[in-house]
C-alpha positions as CSV (number, residue, x, y, z in Angstrom):
1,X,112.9,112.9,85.4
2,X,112.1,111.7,82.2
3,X,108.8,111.1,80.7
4,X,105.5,110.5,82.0
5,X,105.2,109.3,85.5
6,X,102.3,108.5,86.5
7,X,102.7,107.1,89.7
8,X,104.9,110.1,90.7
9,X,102.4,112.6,89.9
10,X,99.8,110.6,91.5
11,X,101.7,110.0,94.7
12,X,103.2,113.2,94.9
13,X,100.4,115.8,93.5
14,X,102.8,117.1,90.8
15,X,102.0,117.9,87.5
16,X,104.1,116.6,84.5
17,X,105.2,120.5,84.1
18,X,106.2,120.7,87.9
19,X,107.7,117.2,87.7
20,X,110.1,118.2,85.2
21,X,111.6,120.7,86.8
22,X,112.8,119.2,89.6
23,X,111.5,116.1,91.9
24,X,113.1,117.8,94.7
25,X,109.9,120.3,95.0
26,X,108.2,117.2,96.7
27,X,111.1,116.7,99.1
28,X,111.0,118.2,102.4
29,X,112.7,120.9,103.3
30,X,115.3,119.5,105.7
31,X,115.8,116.4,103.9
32,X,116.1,117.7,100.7
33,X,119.4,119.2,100.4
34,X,121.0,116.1,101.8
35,X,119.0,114.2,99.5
36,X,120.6,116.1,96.5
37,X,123.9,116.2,97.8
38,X,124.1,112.5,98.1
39,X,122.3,112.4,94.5
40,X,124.9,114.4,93.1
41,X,127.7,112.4,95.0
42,X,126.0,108.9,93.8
43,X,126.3,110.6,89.9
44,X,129.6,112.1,90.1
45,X,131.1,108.5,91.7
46,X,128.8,106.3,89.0
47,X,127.2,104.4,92.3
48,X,123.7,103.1,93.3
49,X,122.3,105.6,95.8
50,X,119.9,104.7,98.8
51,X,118.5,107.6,100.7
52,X,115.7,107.9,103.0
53,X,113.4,111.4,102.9
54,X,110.3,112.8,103.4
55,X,108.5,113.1,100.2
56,X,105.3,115.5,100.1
57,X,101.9,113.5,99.4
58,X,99.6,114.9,97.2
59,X,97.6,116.0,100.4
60,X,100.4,117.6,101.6
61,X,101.6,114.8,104.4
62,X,104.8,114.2,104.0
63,X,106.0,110.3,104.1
64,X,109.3,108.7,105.0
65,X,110.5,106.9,101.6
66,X,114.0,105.7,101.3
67,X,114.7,105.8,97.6
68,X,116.6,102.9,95.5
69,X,117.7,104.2,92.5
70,X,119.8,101.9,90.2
71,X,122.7,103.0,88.5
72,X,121.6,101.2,84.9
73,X,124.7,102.6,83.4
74,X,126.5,104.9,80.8
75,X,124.7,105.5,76.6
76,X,127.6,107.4,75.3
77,X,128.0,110.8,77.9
78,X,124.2,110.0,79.1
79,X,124.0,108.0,82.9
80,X,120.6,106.2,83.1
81,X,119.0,105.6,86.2
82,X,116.0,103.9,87.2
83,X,114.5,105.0,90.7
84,X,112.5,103.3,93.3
85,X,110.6,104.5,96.1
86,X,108.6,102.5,98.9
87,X,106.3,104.8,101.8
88,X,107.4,103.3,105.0
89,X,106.1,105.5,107.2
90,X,104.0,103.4,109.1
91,X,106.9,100.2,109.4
92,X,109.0,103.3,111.0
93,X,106.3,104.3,113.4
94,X,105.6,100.8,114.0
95,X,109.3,99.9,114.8
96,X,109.1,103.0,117.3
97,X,105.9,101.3,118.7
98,X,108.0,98.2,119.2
99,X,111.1,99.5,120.6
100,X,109.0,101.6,123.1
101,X,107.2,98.6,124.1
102,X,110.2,96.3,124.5
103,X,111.8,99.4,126.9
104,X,108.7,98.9,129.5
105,X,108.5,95.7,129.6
106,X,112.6,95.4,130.4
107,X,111.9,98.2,132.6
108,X,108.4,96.2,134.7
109,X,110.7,92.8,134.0
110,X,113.9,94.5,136.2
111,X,111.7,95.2,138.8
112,X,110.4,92.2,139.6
113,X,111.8,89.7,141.8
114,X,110.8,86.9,139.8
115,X,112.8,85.3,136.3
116,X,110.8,87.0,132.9
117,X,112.2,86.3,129.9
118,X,110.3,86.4,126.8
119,X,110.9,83.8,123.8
120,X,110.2,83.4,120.1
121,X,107.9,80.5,119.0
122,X,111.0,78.6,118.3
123,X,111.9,79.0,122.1
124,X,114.7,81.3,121.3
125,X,115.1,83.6,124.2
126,X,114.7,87.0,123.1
127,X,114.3,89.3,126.9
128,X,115.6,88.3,130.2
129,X,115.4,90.2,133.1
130,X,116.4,90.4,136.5
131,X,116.6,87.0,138.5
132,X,118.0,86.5,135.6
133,X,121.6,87.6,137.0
134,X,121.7,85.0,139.6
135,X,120.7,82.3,137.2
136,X,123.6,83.6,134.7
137,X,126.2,82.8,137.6
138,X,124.9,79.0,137.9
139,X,125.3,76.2,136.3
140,X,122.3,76.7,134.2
141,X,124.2,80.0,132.5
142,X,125.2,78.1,129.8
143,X,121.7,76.4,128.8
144,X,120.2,79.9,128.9
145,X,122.8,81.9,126.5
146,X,122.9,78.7,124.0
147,X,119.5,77.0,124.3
148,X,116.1,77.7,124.1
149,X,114.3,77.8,127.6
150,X,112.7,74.8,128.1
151,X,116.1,73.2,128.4
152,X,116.5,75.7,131.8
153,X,113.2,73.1,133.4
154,X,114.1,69.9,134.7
155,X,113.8,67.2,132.3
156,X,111.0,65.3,134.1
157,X,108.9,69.1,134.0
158,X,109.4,70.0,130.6
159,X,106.7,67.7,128.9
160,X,104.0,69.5,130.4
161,X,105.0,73.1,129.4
162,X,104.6,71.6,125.8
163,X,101.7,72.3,123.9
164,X,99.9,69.2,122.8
């Protein structure tokens, strides 16, 4: 690194000193020779890098960052590079969340006898589960792979499953 960074050395605890020497101080252990190796890759083929590691916080947590650095190009025999990095920790953790959630309700949807399917605001169906098999082998397959699931109700039911 070059410079003052301020928002390094306040994100990371570092001082400008400790900075200097090397940013990979801050990286964790296991992610930081990969990390370096793929730096050194990204210089030596004159590329953009994007790699996700743990970075240490100045409280010593470390965070999930995925850094950006731009290749800005070559001044003589000196690359430039500009560097980005964006804590997403808590969008990873949330994804988990998500996915976790999403496996128990396939897994509570397959056991009942019943159609569930779950559907985006726009009526795009985004889970179906288990009656679900016998509807996919009648005539109504097509409307639910294609459409969104109010065209599966009979035409005469479907006003009053729309909100008003």
């Amino acid at each position: 690194m070059e410079g003052d960074q301020p928002a390094w050395a306040t994100f990371t605890g570092q001082s400008y000193e400790e900075y200097q020497a090397g940013m990979s101080k801050a990286v964790h252990p296991k992610t930081c020779k990969p990390t370096v190796d793929e730096w050194k890759r990204a210089v030596a083929e004159s590329r953009k890098l994007c790699v996700e590691h743990r970075l240490r916080r100045a409280d010593g947590i470390y965070r999930r960052l995925p850094s950006a650095p731009c290749h800005t190009g070559y001044h003589g025999n000196d690359s430039r590079w500009v560097g980005v990095h964006v804590d997403v920790t808590e969008k990873a953790r949330a994804r988990g969340c998500v996915a976790g959630q999403r496996g128990r309700m396939r897994t509570l949807a397959s056991a009942l006898p019943q159609m569930v399917w779950v559907a985006h605001p726009s009526g795009a169906i985004d889970l179906r589960e288990s009656a679900m098999g016998r509807l996919r082998r009648s005539a109504a397959a097509e409307a639910w792979k294609e459409g969104p699931w109010i065209d599966l109700l009979h035409p005469e039911d479907r006003a009053s499953y729309i909100d008003k």
